[in-house]
PAGURO-252704 format. One record per atom (N, C-alpha, C, O): x, y, z. Coordinates in steps of 0.02 Angstrom, whole numbers, plus 50000, padded with zeros to 5 digits. Layout:
N
XYZ;...
//
This chain:
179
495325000647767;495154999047835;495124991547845;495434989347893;494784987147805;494654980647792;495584976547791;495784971047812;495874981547762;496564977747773;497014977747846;497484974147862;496744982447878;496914984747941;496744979247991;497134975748024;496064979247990;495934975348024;496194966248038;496184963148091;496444963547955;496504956247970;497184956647983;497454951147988;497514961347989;498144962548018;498174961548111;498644959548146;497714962948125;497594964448208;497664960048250;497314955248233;497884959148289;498034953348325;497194951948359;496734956048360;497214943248390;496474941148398;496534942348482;496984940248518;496014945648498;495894949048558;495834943648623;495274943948650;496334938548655;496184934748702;496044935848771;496504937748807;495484935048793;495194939348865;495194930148891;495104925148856;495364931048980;495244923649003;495214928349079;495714931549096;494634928349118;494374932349175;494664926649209;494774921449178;494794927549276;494994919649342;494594924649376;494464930549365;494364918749437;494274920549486;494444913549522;494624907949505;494284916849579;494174908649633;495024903949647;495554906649663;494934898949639;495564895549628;495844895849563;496424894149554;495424898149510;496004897949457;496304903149456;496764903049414;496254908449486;496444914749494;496994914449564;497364919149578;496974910649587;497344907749633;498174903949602;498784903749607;497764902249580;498344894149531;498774899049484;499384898249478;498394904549448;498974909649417;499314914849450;499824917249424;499064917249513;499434919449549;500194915649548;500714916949518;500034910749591;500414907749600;501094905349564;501674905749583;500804902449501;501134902649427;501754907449433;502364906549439;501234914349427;501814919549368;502024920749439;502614922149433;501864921249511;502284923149560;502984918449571;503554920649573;502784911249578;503554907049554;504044910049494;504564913249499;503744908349445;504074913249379;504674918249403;505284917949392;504264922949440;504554930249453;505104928849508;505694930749501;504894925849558;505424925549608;505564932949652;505804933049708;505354939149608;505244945049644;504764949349610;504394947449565;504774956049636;504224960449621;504354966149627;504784966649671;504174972449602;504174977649638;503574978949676;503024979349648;503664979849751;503254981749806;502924988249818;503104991549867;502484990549780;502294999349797;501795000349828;501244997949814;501975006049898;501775007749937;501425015049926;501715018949888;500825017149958;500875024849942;501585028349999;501655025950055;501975033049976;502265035749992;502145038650056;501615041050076;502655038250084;502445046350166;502905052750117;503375052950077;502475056950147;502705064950113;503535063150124;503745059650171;503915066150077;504505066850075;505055059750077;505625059150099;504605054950046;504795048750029;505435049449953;505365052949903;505805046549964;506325045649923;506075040049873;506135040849812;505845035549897;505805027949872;505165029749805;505035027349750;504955033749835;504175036749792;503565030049793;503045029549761;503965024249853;503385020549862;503485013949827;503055009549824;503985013749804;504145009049750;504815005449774;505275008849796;504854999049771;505644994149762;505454986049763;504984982649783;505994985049735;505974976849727;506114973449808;506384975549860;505804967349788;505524962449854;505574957049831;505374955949774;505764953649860;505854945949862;505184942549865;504824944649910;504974938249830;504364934149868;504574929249913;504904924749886;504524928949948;504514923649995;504274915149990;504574909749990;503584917449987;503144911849960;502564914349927;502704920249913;501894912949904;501414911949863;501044907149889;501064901349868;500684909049933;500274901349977;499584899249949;499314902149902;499344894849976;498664890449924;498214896049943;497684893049936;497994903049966;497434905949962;497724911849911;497354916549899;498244911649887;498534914949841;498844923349870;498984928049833;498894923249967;499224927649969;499834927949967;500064922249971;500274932349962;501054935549950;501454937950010;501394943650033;501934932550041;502334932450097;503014937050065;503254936850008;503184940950119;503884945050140;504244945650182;504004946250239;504944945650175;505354946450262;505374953950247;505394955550188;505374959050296;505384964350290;505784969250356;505584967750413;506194973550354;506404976150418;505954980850444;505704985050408;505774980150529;505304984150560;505394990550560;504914994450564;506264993450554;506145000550522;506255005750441;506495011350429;505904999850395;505845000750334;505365007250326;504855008650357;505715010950271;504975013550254;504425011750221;503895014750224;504565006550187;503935000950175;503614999650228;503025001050222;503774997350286;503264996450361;502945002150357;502355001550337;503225010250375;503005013850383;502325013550341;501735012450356;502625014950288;502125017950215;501445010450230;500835011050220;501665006650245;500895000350262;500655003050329;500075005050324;500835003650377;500605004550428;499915011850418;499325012050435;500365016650384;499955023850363;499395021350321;498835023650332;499495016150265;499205014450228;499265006750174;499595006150122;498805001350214;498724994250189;498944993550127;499394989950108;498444999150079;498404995850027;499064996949981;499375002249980;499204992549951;499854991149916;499674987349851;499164983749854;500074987749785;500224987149726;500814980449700;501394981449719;500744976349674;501314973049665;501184970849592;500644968749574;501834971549545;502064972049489;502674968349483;503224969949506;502454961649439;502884955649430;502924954349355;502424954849321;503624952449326;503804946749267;503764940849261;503474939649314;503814935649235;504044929449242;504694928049215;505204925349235;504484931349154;505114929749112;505164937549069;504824942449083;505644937149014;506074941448955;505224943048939;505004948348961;504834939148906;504294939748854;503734939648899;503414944848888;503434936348945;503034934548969;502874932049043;503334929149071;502404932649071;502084932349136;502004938349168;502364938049218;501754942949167;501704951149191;501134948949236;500694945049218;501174951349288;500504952449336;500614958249389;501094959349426;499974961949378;500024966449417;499384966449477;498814968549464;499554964349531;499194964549600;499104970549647;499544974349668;498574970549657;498264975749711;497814970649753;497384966449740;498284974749841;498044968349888;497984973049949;498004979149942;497934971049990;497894972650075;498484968650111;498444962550119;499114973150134;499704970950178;499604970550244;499254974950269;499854965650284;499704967250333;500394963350372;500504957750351;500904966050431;501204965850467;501374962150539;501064964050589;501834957150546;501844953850606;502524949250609;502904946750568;502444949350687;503224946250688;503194937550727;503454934450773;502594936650664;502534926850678;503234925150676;503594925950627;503484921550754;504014917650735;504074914250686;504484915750643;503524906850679;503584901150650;503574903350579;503984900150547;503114909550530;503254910550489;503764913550468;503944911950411;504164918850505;504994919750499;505434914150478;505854913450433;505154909550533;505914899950520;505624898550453;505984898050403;505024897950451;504574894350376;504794899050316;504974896150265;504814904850317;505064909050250;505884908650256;506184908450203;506254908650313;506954909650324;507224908650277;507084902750266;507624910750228;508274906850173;509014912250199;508884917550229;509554910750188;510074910350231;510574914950201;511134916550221;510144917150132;510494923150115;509994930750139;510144936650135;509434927650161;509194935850206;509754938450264;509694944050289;510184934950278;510544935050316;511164944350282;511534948150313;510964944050218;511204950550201;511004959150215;511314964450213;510264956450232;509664960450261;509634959950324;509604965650346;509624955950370;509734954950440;510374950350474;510464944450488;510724955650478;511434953650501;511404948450552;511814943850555;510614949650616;510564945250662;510484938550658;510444934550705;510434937050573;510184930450561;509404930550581;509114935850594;509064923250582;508694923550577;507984925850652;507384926850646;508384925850710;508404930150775;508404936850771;508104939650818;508794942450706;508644948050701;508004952050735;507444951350710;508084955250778;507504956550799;507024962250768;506544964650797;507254963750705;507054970150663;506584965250609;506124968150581;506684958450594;506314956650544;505414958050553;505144961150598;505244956250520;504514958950512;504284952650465;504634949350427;503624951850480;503114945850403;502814951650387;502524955750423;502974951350301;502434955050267;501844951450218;501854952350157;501414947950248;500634946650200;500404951650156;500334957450175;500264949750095;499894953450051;499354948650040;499524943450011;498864949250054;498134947650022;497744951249963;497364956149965;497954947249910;497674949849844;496914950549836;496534945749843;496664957849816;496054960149820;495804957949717;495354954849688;496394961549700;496054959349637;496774962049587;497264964749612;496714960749528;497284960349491;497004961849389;496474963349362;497644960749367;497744961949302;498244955049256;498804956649276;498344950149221;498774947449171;498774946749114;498274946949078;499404945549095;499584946449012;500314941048996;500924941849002;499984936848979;500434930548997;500374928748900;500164932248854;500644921948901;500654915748846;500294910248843;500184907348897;499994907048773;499404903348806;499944897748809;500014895248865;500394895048751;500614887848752;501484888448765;501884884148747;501674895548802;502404896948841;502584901148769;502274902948718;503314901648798;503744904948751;504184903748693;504534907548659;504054895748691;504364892748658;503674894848585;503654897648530;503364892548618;502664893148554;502624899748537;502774901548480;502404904148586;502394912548551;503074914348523;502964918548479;503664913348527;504444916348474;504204912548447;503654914748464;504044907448409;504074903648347;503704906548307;503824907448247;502994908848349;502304912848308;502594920948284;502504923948231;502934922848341;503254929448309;503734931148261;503934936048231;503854923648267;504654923148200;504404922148130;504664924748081;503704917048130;503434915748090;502914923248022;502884925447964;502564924048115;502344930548083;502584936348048;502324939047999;503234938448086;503614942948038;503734941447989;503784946147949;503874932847952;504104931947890;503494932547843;503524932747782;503004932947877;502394931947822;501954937847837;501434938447805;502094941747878;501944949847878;500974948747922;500464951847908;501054943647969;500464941247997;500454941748052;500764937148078;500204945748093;500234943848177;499944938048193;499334937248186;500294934148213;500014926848241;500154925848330;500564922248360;499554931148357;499494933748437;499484924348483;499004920448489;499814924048494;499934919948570;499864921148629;500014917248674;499524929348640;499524930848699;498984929148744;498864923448727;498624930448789;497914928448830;498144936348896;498684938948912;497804936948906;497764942848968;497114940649011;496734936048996;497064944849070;496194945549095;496364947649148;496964947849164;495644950749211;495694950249286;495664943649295;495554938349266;495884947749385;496274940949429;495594942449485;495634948349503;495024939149516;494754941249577;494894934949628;494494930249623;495294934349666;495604927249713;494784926549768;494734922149810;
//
């Protein structure tokens, strides 16, 4: 048992809240560049509530901007029901975050022009006048990560290392997120 154990990787817990919980939002949400968006389903949902989304932006209170079409079933499925799920990468190895937030819906011009990039234009044929676009806010309630403490360059070296010497040498850090 005693050998078991110094085998084990060392258990790194790092709780955020506040702005630092903010500041990693933010982080692994750049990283990701997208997400999958899950919604609870409406009965007889295909999607089962689930698809990838663009982030938009990641703003300083650490909520999660979307362009979205007004007759999505993502609108629907928020409208029936706020609360929503979001599940992000950064990278191959590292930056995972998984968010649970409150969505909420509107057709702010100025934040439409402010999120605009010119390949949504594949999603709204109307450009950025489309009159189907939608803002989707997510306000993060609370969360989950499992990231790297000194990147990826440092953890493959520790994993390359460790396999040669039959040592887990853990680089990882995880914790809650409360913004």
């Amino acid at each position: 048992m005693d050998s078991i154990n110094r085998n084990q990787p060392e258990h790194n817990l790092e709780h955020l809240a506040g702005a630092d919980a903010v500041a990693r939002i933010r982080e692994l949400s750049d990283d990701a560049d997208s997400c999958f968006f899950c919604t609870t389903p409406m009965p007889g949902s295909d999607t089962g509530g689930t698809r990838p989304m663009a982030i938009q932006e990641a703003d300083e209170t650490g909520a999660l901007w979307f362009l979205s079409a007004s007759d999505s079933h993502k609108n629907a499925e928020i409208d029936a029901d706020p609360a929503v799920r979001l599940l992000m990468q950064g990278s191959k190895h590292s930056g995972f975050l998984a968010l649970d937030g409150h969505a909420t819906i509107s057709r702010d011009r100025a934040r439409i022009e402010a999120l605009w990039n010119p390949i949504m234009k594949t999603w709204f044929t109307g450009g950025q006048d489309d009159p189907r676009i939608t803002v989707i806010k997510v306000t993060p309630t609370s969360g989950y990560y499992w990231d790297n403490k000194h990147g990826d360059l440092v953890a493959a070296t520790k994993m390359v290392v460790g396999a040669a010497i039959g040592k887990t040498l853990d680089d990882s850090i995880e914790g809650s997120l409360r913004p």
